[in-house]
Biopython code that builds the backbone (N, CA, C, O; Angstrom):
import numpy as np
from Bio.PDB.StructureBuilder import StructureBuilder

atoms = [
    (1, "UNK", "N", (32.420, -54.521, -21.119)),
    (1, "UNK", "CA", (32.778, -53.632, -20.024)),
    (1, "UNK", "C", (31.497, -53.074, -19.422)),
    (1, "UNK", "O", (30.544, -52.756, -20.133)),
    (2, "UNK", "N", (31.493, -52.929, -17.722)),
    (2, "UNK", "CA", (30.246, -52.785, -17.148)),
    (2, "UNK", "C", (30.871, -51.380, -16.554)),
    (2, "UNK", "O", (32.028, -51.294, -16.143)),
    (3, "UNK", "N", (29.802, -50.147, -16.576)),
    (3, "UNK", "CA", (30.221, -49.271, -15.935)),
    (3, "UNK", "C", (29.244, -48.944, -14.212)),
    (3, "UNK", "O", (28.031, -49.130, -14.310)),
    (4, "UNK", "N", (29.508, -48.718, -13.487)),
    (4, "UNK", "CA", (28.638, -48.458, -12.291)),
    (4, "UNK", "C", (28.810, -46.941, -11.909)),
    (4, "UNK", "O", (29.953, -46.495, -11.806)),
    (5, "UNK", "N", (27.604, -46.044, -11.671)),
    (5, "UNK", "CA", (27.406, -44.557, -12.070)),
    (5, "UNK", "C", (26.856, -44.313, -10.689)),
    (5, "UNK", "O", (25.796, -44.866, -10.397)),
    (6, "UNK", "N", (27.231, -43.837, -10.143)),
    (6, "UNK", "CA", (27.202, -42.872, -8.818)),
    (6, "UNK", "C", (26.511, -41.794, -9.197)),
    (6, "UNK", "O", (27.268, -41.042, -9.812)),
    (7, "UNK", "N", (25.193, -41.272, -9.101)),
    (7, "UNK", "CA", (24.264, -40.366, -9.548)),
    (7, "UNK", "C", (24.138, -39.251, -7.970)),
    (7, "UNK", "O", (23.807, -39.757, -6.898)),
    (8, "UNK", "N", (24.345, -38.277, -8.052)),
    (8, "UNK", "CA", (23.882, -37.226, -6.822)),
    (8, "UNK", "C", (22.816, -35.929, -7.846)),
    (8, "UNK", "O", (22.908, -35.443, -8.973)),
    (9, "UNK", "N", (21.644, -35.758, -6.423)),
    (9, "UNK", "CA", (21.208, -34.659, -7.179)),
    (9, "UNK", "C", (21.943, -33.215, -7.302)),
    (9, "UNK", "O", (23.169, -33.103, -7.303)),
    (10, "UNK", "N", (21.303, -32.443, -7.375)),
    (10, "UNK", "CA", (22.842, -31.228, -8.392)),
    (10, "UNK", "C", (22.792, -30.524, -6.386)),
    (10, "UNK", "O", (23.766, -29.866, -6.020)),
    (11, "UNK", "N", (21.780, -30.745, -5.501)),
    (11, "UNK", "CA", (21.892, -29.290, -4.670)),
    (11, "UNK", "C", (23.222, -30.497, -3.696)),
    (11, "UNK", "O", (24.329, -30.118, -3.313)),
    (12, "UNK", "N", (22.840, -31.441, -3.576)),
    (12, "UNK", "CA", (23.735, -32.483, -2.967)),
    (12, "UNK", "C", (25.322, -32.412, -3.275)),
    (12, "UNK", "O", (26.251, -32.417, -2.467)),
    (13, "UNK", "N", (25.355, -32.341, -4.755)),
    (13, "UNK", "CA", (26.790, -32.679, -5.474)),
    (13, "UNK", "C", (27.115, -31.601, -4.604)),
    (13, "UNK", "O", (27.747, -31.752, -3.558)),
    (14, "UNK", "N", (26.409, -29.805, -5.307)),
    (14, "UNK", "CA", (27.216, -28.624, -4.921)),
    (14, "UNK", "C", (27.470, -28.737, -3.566)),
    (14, "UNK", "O", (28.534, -28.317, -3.111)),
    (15, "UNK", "N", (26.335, -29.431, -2.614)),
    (15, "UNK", "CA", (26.827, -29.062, -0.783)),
    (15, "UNK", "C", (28.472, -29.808, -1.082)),
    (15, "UNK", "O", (29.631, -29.509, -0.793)),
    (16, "UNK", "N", (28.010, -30.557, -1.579)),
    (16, "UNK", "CA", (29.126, -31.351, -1.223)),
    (16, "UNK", "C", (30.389, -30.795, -1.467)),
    (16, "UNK", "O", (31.180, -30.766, -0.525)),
    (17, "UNK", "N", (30.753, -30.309, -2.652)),
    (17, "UNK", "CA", (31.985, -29.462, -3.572)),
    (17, "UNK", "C", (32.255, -28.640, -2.352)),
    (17, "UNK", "O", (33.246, -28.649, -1.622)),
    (18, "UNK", "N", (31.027, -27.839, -2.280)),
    (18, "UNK", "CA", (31.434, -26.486, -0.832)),
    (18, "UNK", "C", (31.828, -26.964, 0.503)),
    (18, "UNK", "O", (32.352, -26.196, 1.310)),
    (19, "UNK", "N", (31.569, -28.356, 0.800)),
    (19, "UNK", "CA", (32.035, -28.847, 2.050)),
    (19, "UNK", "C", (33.306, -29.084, 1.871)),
    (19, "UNK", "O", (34.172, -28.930, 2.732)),
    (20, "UNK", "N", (33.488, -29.493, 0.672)),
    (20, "UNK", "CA", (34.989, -30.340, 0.697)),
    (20, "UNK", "C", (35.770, -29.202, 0.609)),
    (20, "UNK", "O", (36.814, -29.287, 1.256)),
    (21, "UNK", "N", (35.574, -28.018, -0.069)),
    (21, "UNK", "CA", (36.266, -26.849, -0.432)),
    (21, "UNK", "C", (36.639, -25.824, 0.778)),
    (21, "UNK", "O", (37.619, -25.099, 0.949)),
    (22, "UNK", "N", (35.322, -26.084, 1.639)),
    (22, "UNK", "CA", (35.816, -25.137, 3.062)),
    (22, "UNK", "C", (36.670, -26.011, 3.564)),
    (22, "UNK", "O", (37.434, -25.369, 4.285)),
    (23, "UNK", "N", (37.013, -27.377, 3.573)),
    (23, "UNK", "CA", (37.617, -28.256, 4.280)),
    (23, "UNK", "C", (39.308, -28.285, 4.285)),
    (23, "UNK", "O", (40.176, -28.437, 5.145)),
    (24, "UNK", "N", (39.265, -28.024, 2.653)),
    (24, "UNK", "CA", (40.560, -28.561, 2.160)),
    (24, "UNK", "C", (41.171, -27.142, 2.201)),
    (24, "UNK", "O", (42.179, -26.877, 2.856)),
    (25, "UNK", "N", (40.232, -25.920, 1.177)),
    (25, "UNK", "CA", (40.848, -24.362, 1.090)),
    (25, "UNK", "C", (40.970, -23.243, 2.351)),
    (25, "UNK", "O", (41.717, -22.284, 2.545)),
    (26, "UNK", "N", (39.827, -23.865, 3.132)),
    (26, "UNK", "CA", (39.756, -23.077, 4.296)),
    (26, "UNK", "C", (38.586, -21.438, 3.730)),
    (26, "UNK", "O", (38.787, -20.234, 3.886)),
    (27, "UNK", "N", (37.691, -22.026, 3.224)),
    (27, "UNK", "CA", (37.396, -20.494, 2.665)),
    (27, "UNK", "C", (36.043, -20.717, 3.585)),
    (27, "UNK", "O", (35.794, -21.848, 4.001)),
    (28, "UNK", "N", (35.270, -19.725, 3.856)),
    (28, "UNK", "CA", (34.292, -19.718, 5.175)),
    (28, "UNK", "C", (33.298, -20.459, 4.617)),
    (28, "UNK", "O", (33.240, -20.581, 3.393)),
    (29, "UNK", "N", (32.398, -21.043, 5.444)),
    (29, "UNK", "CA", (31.336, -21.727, 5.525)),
    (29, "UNK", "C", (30.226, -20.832, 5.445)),
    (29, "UNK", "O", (29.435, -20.685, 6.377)),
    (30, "UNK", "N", (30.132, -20.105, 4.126)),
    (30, "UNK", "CA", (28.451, -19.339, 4.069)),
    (30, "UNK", "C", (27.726, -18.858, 3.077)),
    (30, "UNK", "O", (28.547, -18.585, 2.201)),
    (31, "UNK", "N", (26.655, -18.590, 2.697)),
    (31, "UNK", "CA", (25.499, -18.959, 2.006)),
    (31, "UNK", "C", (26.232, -18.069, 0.370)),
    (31, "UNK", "O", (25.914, -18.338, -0.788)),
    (32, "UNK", "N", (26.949, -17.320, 0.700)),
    (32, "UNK", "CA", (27.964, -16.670, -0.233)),
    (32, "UNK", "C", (28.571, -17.535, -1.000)),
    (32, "UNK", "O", (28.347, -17.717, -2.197)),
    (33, "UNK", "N", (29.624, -18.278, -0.093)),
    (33, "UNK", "CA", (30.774, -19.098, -0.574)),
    (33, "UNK", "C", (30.051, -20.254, -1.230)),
    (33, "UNK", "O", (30.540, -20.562, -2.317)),
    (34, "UNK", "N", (28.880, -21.059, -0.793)),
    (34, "UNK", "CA", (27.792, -22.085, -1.140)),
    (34, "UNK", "C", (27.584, -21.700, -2.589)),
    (34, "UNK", "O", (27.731, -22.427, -3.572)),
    (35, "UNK", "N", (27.117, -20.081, -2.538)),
    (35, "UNK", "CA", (26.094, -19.924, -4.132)),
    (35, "UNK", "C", (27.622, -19.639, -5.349)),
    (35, "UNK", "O", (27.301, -19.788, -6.529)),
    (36, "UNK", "N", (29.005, -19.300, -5.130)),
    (36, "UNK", "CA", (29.828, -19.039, -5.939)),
    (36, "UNK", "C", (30.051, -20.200, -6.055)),
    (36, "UNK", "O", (29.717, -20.437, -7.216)),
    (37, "UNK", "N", (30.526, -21.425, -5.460)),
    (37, "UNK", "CA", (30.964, -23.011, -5.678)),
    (37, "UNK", "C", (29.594, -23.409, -6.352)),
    (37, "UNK", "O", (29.715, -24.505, -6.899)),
    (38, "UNK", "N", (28.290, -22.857, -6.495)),
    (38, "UNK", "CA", (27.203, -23.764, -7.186)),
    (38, "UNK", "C", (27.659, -22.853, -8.288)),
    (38, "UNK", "O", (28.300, -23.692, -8.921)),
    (39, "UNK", "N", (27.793, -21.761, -8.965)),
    (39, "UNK", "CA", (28.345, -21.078, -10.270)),
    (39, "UNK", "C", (29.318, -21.975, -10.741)),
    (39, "UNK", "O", (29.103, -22.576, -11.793)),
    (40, "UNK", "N", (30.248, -22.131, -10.178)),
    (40, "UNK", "CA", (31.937, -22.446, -10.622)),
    (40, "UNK", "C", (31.129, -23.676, -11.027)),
    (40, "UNK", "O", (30.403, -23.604, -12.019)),
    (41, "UNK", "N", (31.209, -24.735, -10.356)),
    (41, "UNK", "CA", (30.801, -26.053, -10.720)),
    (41, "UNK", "C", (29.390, -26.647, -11.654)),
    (41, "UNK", "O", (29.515, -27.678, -12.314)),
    (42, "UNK", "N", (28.535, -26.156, -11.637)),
    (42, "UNK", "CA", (26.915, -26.405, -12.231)),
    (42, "UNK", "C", (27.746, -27.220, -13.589)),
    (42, "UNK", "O", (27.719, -28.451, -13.621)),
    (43, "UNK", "N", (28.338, -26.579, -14.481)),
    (43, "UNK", "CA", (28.731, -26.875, -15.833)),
    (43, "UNK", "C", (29.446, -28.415, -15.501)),
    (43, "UNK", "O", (29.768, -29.032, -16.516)),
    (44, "UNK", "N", (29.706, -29.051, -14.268)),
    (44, "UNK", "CA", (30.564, -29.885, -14.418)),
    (44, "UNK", "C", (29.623, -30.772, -13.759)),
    (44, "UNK", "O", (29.646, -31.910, -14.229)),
    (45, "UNK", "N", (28.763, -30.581, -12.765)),
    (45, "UNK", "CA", (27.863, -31.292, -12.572)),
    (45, "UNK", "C", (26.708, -31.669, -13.995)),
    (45, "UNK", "O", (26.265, -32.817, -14.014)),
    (46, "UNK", "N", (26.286, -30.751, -15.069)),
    (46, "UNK", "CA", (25.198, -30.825, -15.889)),
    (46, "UNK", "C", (26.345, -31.668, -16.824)),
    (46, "UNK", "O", (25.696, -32.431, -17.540)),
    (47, "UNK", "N", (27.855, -31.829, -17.105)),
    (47, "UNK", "CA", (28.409, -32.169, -18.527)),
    (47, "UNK", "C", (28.100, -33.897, -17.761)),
    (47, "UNK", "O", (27.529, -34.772, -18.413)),
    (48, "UNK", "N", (28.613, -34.132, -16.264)),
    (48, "UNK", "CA", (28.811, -35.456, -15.827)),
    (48, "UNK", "C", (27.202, -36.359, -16.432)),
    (48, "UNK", "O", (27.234, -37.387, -17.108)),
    (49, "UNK", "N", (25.758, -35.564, -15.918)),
    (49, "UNK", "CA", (24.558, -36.016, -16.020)),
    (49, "UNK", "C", (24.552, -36.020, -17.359)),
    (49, "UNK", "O", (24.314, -37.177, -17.705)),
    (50, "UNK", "N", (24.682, -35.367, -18.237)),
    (50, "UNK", "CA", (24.619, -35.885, -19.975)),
    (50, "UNK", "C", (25.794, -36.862, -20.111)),
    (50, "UNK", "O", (25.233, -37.866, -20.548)),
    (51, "UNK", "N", (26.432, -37.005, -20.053)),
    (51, "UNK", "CA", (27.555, -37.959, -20.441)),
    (51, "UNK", "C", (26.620, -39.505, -19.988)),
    (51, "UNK", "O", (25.961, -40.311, -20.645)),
    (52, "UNK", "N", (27.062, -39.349, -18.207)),
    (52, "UNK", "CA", (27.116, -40.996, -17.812)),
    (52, "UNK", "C", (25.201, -41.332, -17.585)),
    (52, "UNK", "O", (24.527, -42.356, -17.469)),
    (53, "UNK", "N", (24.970, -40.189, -17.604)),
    (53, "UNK", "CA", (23.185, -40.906, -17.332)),
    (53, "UNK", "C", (22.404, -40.151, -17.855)),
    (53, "UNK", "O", (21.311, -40.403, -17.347)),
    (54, "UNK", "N", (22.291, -39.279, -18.654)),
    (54, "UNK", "CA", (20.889, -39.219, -20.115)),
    (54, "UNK", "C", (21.701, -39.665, -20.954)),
    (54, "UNK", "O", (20.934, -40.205, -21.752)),
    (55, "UNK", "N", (22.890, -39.848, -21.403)),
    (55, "UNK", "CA", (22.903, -40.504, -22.711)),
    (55, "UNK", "C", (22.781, -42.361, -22.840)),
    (55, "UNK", "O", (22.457, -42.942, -21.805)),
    (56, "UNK", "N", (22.991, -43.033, -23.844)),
    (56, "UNK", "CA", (22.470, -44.124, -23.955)),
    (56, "UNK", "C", (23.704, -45.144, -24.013)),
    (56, "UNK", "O", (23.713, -45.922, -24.967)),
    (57, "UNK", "N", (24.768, -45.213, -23.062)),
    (57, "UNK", "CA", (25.438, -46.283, -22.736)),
    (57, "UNK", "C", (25.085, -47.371, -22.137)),
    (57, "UNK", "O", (24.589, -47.609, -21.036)),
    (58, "UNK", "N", (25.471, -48.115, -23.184)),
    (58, "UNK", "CA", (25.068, -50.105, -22.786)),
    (58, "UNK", "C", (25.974, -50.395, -21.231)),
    (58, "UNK", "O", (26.885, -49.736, -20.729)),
    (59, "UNK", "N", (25.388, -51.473, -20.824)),
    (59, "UNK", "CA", (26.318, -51.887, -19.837)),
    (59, "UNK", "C", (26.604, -51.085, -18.461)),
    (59, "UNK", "O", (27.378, -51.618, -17.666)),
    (60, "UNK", "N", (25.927, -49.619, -18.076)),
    (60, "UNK", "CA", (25.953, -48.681, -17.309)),
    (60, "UNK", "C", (24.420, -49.477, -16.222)),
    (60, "UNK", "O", (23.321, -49.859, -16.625)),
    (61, "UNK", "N", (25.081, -49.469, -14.602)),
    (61, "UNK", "CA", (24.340, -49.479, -13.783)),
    (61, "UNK", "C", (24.074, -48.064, -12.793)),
    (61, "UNK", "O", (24.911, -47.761, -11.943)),
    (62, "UNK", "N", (23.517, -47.699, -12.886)),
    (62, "UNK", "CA", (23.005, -46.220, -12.387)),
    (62, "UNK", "C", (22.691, -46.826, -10.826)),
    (62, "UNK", "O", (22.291, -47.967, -10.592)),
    (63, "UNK", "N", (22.941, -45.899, -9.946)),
    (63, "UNK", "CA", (22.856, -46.184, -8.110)),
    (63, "UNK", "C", (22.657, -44.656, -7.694)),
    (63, "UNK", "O", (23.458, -43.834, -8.142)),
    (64, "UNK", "N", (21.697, -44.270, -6.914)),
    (64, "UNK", "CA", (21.526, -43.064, -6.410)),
    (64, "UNK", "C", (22.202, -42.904, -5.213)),
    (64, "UNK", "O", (21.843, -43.555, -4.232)),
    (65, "UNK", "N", (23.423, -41.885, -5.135)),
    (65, "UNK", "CA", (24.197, -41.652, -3.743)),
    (65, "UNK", "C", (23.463, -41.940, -2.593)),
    (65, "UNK", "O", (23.825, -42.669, -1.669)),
    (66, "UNK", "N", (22.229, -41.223, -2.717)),
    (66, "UNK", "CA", (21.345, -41.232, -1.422)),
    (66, "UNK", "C", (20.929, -42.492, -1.284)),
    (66, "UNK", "O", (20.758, -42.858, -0.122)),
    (67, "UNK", "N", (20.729, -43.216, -2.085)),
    (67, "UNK", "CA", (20.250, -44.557, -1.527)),
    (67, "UNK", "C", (21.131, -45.573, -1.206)),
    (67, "UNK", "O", (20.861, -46.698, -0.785)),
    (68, "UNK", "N", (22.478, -44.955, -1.501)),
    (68, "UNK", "CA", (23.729, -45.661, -0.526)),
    (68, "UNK", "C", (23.943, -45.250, 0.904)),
    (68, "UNK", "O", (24.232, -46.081, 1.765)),
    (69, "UNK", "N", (23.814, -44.076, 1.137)),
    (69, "UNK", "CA", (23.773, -43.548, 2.653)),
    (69, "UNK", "C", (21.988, -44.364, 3.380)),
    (69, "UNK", "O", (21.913, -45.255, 4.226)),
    (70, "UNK", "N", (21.323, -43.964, 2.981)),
    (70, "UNK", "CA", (19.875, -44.429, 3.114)),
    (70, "UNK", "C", (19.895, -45.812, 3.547)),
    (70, "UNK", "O", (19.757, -46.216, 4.701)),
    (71, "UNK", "N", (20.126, -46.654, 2.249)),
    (71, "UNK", "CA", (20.345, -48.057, 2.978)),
    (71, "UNK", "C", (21.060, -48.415, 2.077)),
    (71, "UNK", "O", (20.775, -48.299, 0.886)),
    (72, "UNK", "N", (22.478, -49.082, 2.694)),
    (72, "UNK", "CA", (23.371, -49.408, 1.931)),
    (72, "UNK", "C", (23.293, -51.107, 1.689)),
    (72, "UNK", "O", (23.545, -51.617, 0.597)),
    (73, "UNK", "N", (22.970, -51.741, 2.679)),
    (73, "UNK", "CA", (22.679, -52.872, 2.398)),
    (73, "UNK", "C", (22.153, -53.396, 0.955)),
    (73, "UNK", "O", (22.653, -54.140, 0.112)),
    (74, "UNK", "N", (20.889, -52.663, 1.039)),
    (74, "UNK", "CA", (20.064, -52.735, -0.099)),
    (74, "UNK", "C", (20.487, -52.079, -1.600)),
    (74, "UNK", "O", (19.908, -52.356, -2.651)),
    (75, "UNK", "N", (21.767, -51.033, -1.446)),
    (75, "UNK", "CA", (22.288, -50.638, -2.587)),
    (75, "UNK", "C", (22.934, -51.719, -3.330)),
    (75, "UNK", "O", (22.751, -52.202, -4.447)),
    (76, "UNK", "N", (24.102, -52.053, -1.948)),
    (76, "UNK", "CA", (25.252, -52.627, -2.457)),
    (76, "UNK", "C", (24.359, -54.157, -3.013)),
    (76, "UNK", "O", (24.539, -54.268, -4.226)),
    (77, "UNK", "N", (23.633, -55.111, -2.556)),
    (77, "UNK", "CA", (22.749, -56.097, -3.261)),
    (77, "UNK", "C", (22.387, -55.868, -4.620)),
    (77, "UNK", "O", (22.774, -56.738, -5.399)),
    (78, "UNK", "N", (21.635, -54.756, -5.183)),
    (78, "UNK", "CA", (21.377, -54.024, -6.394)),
    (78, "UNK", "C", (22.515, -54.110, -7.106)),
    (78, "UNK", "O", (22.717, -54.784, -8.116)),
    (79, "UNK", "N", (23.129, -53.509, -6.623)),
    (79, "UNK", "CA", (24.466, -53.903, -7.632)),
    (79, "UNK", "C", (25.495, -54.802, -7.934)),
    (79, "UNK", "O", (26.170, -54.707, -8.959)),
    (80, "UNK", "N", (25.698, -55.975, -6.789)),
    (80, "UNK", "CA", (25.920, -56.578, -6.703)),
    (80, "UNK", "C", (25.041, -57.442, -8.192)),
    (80, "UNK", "O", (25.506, -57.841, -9.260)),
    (81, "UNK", "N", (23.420, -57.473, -7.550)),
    (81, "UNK", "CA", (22.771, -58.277, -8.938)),
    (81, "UNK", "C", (22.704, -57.902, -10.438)),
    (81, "UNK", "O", (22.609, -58.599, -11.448)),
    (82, "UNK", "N", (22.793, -56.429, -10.225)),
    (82, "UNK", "CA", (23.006, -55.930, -11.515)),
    (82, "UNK", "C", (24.342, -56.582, -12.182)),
    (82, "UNK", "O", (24.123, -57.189, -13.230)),
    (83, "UNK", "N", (25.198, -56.561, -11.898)),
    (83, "UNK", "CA", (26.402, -57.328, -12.312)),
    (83, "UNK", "C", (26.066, -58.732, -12.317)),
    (83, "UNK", "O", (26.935, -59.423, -12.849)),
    (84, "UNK", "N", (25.179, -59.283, -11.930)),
    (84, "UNK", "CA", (25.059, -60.792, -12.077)),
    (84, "UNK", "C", (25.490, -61.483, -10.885)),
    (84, "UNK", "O", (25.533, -62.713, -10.880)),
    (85, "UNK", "N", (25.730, -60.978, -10.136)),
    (85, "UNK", "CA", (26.119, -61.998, -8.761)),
    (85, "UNK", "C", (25.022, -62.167, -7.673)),
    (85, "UNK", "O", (23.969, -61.533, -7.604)),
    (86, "UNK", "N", (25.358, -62.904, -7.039)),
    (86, "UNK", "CA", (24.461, -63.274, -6.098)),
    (86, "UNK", "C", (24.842, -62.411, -4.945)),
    (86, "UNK", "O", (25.931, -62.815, -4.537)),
    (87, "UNK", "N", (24.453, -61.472, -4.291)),
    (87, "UNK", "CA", (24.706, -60.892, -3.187)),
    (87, "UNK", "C", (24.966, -62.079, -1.852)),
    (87, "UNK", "O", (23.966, -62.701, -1.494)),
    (88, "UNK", "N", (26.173, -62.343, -1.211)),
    (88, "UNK", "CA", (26.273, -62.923, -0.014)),
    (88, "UNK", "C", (25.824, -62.128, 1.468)),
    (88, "UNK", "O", (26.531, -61.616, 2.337)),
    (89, "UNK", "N", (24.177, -62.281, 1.334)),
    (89, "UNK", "CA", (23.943, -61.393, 2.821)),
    (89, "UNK", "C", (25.359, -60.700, 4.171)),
    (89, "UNK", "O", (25.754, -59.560, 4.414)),
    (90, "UNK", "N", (25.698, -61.953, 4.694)),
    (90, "UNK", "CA", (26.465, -61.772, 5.847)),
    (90, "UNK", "C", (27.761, -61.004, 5.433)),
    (90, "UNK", "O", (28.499, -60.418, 6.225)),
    (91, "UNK", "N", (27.958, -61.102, 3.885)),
    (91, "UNK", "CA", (29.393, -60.630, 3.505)),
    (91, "UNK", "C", (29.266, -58.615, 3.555)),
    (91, "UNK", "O", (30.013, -57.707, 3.919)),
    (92, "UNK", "N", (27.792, -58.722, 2.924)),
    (92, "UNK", "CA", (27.255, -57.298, 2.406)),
    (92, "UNK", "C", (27.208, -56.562, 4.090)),
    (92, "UNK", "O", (27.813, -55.552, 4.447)),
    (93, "UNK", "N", (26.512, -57.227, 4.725)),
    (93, "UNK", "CA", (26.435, -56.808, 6.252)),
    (93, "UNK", "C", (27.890, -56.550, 6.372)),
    (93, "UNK", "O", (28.144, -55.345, 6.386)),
    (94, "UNK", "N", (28.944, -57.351, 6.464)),
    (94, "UNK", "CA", (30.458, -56.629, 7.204)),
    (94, "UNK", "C", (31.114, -55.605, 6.402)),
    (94, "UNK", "O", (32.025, -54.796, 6.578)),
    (95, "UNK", "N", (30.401, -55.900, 5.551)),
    (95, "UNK", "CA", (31.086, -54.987, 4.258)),
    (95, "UNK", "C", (30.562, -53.523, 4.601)),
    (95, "UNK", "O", (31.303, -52.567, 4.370)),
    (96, "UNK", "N", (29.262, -53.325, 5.162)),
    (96, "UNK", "CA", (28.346, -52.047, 4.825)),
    (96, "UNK", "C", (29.143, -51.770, 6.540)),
    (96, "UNK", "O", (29.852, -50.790, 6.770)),
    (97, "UNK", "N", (28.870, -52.701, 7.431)),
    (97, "UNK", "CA", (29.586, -52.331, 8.838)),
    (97, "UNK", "C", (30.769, -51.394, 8.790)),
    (97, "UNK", "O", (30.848, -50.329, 9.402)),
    (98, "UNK", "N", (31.712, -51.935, 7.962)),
    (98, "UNK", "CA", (33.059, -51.523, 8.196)),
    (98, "UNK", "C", (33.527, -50.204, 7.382)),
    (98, "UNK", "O", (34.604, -49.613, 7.313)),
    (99, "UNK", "N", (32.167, -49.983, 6.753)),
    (99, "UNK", "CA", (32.610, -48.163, 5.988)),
    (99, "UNK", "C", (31.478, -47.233, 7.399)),
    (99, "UNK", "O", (30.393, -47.435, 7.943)),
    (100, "UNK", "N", (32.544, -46.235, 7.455)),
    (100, "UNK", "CA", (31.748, -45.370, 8.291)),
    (100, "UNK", "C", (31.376, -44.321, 7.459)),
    (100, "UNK", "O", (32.110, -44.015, 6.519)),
    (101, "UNK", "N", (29.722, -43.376, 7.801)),
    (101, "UNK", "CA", (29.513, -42.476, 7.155)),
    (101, "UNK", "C", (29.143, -41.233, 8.460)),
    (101, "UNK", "O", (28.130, -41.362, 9.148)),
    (102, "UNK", "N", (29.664, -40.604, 8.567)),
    (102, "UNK", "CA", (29.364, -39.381, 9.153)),
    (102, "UNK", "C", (28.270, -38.579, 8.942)),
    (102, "UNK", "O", (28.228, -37.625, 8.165)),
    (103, "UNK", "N", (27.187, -39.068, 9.802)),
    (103, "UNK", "CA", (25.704, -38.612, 9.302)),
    (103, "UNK", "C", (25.928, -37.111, 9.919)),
    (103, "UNK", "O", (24.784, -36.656, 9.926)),
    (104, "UNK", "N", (26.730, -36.186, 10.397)),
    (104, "UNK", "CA", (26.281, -35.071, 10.563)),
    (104, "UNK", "C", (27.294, -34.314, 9.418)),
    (104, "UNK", "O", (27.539, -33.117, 9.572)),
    (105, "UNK", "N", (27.588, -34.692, 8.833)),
    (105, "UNK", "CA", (27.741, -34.129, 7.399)),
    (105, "UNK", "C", (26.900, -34.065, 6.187)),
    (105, "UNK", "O", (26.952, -33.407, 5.148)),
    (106, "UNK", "N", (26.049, -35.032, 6.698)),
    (106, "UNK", "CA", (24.893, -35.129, 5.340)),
    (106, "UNK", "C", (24.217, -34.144, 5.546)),
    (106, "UNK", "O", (24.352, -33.421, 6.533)),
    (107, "UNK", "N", (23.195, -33.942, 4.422)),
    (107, "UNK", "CA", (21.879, -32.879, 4.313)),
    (107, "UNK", "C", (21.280, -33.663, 4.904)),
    (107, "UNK", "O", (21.584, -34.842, 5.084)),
    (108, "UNK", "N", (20.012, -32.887, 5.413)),
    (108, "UNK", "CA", (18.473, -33.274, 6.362)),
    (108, "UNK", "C", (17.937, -34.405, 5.244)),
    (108, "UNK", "O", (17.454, -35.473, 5.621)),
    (109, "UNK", "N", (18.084, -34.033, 3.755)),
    (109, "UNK", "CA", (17.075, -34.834, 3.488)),
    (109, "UNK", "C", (17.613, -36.165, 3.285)),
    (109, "UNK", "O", (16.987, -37.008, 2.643)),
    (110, "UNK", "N", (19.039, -36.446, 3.940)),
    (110, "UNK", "CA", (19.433, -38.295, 3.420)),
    (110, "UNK", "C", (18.880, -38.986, 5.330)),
    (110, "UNK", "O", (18.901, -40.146, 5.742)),
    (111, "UNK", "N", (18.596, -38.131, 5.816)),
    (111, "UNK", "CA", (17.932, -38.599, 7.000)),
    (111, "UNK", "C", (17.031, -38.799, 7.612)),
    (111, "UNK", "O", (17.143, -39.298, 8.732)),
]
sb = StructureBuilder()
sb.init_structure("model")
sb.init_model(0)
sb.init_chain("A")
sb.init_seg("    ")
for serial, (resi, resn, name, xyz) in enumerate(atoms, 1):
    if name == "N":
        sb.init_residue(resn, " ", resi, " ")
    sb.init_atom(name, np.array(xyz, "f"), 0.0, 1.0, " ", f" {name:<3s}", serial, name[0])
structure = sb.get_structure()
């Protein structure tokens, strides 16, 4: 069994938790609501990083979120080979085409 690990750094994960949370709960968008969702969550972000990537599971391919937004081409290939396959260029191209990412949701620094 091969596992593939979606890694975010911790200020990324939390934007993220607080985006999705003003989205879904409706609770305001501000530097308040940001630093209580980085409290609530930290413990669940630090248990995920010891579990799937400092500890020593065989068979685990590690991929940095950002370097899927960044260049996905070049992710999805990586992993593709990590699993042993041959990446099909033109396939990876329609493949990376047809997911949209909403770059004004990201942080400054995936841009």
């Amino acid at each position: 069994r091969w596992y593939l690990v979606q890694v975010r750094d911790v200020y990324d994960a939390m934007w993220s938790w607080h985006q999705l949370t003003v989205k879904l709960d409706g609770i305001p968008d501000t530097h308040e609501t940001f630093c209580q969702i980085f409290r609530d969550k930290i413990g669940y972000w630090r248990g995920f990083m010891e579990k799937w990537v400092l500890s020593d599971i065989p068979n685990r391919v590690t991929i940095r979120y950002c370097d899927v937004v960044r260049k996905p081409k070049e992710a999805l290939c990586r992993m593709l080979g990590a699993f042993g396959e041959t990446p099909n260029l033109s396939r990876v191209k329609r493949t990376v085409k047809s997911v949209k990412i909403d770059l004004r949701t990201m942080p400054e620094f995936y841009l």
